[in-house]
N, C-alpha and C positions, 0 to 999 in steps of 0.2 A: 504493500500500500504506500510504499515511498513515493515510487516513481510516477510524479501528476501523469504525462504525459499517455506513457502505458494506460491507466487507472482511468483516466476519461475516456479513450479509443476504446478502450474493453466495453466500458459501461456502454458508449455510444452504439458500439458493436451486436453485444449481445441482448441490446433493446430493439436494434432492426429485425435481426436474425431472428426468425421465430419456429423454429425446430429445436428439441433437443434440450435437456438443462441446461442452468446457466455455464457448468462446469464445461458439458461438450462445447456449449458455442465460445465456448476462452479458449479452450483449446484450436478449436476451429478460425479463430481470432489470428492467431498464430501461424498455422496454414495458410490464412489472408494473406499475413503479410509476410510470408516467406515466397508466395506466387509471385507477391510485387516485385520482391526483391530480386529474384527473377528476372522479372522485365525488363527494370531498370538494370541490372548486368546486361544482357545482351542490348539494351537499346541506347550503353555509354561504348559495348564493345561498335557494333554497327556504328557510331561514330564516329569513332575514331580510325575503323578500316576504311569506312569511306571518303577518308581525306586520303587515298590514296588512288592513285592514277588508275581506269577503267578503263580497256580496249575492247577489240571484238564490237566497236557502237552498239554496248551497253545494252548487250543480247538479253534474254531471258535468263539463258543460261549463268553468262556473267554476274548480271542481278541478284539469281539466287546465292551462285556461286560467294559473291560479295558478305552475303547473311550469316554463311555458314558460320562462321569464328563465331557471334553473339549466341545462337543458338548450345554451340557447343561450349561456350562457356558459362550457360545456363543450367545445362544437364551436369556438367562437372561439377558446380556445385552443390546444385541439387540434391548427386548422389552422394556427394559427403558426408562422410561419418556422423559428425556433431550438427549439421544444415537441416539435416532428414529431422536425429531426434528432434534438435527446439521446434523443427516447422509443425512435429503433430502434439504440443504439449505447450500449456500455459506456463508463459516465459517470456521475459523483458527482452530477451537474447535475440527474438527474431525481430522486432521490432527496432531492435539497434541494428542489424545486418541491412534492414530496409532503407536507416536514414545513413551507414557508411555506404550505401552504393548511391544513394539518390546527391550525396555530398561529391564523393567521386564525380558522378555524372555533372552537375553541375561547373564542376572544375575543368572539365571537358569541352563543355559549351563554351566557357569564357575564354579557353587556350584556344580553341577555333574563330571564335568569335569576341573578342573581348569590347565588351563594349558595360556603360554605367549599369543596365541592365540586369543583366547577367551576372555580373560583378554584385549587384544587389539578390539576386537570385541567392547565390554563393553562398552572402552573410546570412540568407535568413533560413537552408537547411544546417550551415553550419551552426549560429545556434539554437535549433532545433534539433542537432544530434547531440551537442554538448547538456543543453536542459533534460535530454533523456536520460543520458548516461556519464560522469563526468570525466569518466578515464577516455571517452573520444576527443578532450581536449587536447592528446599529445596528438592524436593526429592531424586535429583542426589549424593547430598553430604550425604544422608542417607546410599543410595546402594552402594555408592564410602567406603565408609569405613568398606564395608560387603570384602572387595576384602581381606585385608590383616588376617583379622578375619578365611572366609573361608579357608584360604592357607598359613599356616606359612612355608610352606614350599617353594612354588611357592618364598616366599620375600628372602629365603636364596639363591634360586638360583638368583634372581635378584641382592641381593645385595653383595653376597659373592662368591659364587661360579663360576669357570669358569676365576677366575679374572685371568688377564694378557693375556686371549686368545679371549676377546673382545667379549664371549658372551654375559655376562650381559648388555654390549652396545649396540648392536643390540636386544637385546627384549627393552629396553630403547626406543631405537629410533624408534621401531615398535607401541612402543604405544603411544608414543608424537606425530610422523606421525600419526596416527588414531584419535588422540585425536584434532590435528591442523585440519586437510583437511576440517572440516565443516567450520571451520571459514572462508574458502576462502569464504562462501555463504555471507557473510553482505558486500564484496567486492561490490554487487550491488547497497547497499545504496550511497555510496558516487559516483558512478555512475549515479544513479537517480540523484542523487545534481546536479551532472556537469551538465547535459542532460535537467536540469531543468520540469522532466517530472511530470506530471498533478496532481495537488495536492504533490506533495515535498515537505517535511517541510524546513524552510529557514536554509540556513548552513548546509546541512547534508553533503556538501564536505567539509569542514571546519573539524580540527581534535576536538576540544570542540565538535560542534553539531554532528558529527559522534557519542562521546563516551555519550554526552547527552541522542540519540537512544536509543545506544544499551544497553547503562543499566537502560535505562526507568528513569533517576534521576527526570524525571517531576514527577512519580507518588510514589516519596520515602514518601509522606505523608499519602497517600492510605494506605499503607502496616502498618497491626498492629495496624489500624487506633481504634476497639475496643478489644483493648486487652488490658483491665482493669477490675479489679473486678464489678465497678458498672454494665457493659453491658454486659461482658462475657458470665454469665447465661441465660440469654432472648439470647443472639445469641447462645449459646450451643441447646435452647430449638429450634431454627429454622433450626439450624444442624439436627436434628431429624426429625423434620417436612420434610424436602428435602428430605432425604433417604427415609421416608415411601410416598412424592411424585413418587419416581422413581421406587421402590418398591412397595411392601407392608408388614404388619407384618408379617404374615406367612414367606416369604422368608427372611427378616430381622434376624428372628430366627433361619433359618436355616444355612445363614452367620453367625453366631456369632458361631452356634455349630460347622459348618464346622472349622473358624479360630481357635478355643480353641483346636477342635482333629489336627490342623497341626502343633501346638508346638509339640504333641506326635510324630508326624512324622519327623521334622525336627525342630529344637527350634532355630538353630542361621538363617535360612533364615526366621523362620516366627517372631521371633524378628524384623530382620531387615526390613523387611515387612509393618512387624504393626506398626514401627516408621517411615516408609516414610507413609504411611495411614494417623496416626494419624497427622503428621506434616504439609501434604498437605491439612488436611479438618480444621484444627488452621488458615494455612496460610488465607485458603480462606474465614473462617466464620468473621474473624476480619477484612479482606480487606474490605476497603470503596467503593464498588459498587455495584448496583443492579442486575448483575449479576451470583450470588453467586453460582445455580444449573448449571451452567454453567463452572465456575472456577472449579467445582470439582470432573468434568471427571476423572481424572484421577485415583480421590481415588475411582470410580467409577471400573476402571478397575481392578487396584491393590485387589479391595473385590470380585469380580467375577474371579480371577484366584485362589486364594491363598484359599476362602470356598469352590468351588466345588473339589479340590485334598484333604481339609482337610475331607470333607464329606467320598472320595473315602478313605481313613486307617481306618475308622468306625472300631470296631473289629477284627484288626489282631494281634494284643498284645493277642489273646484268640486261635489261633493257637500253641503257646508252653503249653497250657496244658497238664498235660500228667492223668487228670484225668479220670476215667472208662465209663462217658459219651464224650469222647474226639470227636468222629464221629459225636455227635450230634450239639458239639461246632463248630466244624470247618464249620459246617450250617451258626450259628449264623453269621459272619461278611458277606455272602452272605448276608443274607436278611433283615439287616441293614442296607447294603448300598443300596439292591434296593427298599426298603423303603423310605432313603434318595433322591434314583433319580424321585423314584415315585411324590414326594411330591414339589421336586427341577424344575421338568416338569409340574407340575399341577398349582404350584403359576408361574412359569415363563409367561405361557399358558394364566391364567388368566388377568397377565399385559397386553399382547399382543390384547386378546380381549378387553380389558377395553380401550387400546387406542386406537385401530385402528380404529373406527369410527372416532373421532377427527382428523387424520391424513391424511385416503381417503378423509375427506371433504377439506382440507385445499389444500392438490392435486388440486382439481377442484377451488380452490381461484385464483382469478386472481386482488382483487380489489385492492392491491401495485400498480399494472402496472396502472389499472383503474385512478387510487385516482391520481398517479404521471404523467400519459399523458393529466388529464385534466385541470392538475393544468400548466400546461407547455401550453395547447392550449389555454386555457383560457388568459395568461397572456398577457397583450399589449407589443409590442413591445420594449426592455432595460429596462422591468423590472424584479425589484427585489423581490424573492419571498424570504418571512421569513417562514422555515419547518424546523421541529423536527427531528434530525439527524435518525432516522430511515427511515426518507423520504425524504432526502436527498443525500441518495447515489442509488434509484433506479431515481431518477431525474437525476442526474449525469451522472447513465448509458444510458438514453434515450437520454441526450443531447451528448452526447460524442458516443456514439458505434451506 
C-alpha cells in the first residue's frame, strides 16, 4: 500500500474489470501491464531500426522484414524467467518494467527527434517512473543527462534564444509542468495518513513521515549494502548467474553482439544506454535483499531493446563498397541479420518452452489461498497467528475483502 501510483491503477483497474475477484483482477492488473510493456519494447525497438537505411523500395517484404527485431524482442522478454512470473501475479514489478521501457522509448523519440516536446514528454514518464519506484532514479539521472548531450542545440534555444519574447519560458514551464504533475500522485499518501486507512504507516500525514516515505530513508542502509571489494566478486559472479536464469547462453551472446554492433549504429544513445544498464544491475546486485532477479527488471528491459536494433545494423557499413563483387555484398547484411533473427527466435522459443510447464502448473496452484483459509478457520477465536510475511498479506486479503 506504499506505492500511490500502483494502488490507484489497481483500484482504477479492478473497478473497470468486472470478472473474477478483486485478487484475480490484480493479478490480471499485472498481465495488463506487462502486455504494454511489451509494446512499448518493440514499438522503441521498431524505432530505432527504422532510422536505418531501406532498399528493395520498401517492399512488403522489407517492411515486415524491418519489424522483425521489435517483435523478437518482445517475445524474449516475454519469455523470461522473472517477466513471465511478475506479469501473472500482483506486483509493483511489472508496473515499473512498463514505465522503464515507456522512459526508454521516450528517450528515443527525443535522440530522433529532439525537439521542447519530446524533451517534455521525457520529464514527465521520467518522473512518473521515479514516483513509482525510487531506485529508477539511478537510471533516470543516466538518461537525464543524454538530453543536453543529444541536442546542443535544442539548450541554445532554451537558454539563449528567443530571449525577451518569453519563448525560452514557456518551453521552461512546459517541462517543469511535465516534470511536476506526477508528483500530485504521492498526494495520496498523506491522505491515506489522515483517513487512517488499513495498514498506514504511523505519521504518513505528518511532513517528517510523509518525506521519510517517499524517499525510503528507512532502507538508506540496504543500498550499496555490498559494495566493497571483499563481496563484490561473488555478487558480480550471481549477476551472471541471474541473466543466464532469465536467459540462457546462447541469447546472452547474442545481446552482447547485438549491444557492441549498436555503438556502430549510434554511440552516444548506446553509451548512455549501457551506463543506465550497467548502473541499475550495481545498484541492484549490492542492495541488501533477497530479491535481487526481481530489482533488475529493468536492466532486463533496457538489454532487450537496445541488442535486438543492434542485431538489426549487422552489415550495413558493407553497402558503401564500391568493390566489383559489390551485388554480392549488399546480400551479405540480408543474411546476417536473418541469421541473427533466426537464432534470436530459436533461443527466445526455447526459454519459453523451458518455462512454461512450470508456469501452467503454478496457474492451476491454489495452495496460498488453501494454506491461508485454513490457517484463519483453524484459528480459535482472538487469536493471534504468527506467519511469514508472504502469508500474511493473502491472510489479510481473506480477512478484509
Amino acid at each position: 500500500p506504499g506505492f500511490s501510483l500502483y494502488t490507484l491503477l489497481g483500484k482504477l483497474f479492478i473497478s473497470i474489470v468486472p470478472q473474477g475477484t478483486p485478487a484475480y483482477r490484480l493479478n490480471l492488473f499485472s498481465a495488463f501491464t506487462s502486455a504494454l510493456t511489451l509494446v512499448v519494447v518493440n514499438s522503441a525497438v521498431n524505432r530505432l531500426t527504422n532510422q536505418l537505411p531501406i532498399t528493395n523500395n520498401h517492399s512488403h517484404f522489407t517492411l515486415l522484414f524491418s519489424r522483425l527485431p521489435g517483435l523478437l524482442a518482445a517475445l524474449a522478454l516475454g519469455a523470461s524467467t522473472t517477466f513471465w512470473s511478475q506479469a501473472t501475479t500482483a506486483n509493483i514489478r511489472s508496473l515499473m518494467a512498463l514505465l522503464t521501457a515507456t522512459l526508454v522509448y521516450a528517450l528515443v523519440e527525443f535522440r530522433v527527434t529532439p525537439t521542447v516536446n519530446r524533451l517534455a514528454a521525457f520529464a514527465f514518464f521520467l518522473s512518473l517512473a521515479v514516483v513509482h519506484h525510487l531506485s529508477i532514479a539511478f537510471i533516470g539521472l543516466i538518461l537525464a543527462l543524454a538530453a543536453p548531450w543529444f541536442s546542443p542545440p535544442l539548450l541554445k534555444v532554451l537558454f539563449f534564444q528567443e530571449r525577451g519574447q518569453g519563448g525560452e519560458v514557456r518551453s521552461w514551464l512546459k517541462i517543469l509542468l511535465a516534470f511536476s504533475t506526477p508528483l500530485a500522485v504521492l498526494l495520496y499518501l498523506p491522505i491515506r495518513g489522515a483517513a487512517d486507512a488499513y495498514l498506514s504507516p504511523s505519521g504518513l500525514n505528518t511532513l517528517p513521515g510523509f518525506l521519510q516515505h517517499v524517499l525510503a530513508t528507512g532502507f538508506g542502509g540496504d543500498f550499496f549494502y555490498f559494495a566493497n571489494l571483499s563481496v563484490l566478486p561473488d555478487r558480480l559472479a550471481i549477476l551472471l548467474n541471474i541473466f543466464l536464469f532469465q536467459f540462457n547462453p546462447a541469447l546472452l551472446v547474442l545481446f552482447a553482439l547485438g549491444f557492441i554492433l549498436f555503438f556502430r549504429q549510434d554511440w552516444k544513445l548506446a553509451t548512455i544506454l549501457a551506463l543506465a544498464f550497467a548502473v541499475h544491475c550495481f545498484v541492484a546486485i549490492t542492495y541488501r535483499a533477497p530479491q535481487t532477479v526481481e530489482y533488475l527488471l529493468p536492466a532486463y528491459v533496457i538489454l532487450v531493446i537496445v541488442a535486438p536494433a543492434g542485431l538489426h545494423s549487422a552489415g550495413y557499413s558493407l553497402r558503401a563498397s564500391r568493390l566489383s563483387f559489390a551485388r554480392f555484398l549488399r546480400a551479405v547484411p540480408v543474411v546476417l541479420r536473418f541469421t541473427a533473427y533466426c537464432a534470436l527466435f530459436i533461443t527466445s522459443l526455447f526459454i519459453a518452452i523451458r518455462n512454461f510447464p512450470a508456469y501452467f502448473a503454478l496457474s492451476l496452484d491454489h495452495s496460498t489461498r488453501n494454506y491461508a483459509e485454513s490457517a484463519l478457520t483453524l484459528a480459535p477465536p482472538n487469536a493471534i497467528i504468527l506467519s511469514s510475511w508472504h502469508q500474511a498479506t493473502p491472510m489479510w486479503y481473506l480477512q478484509q475483502v
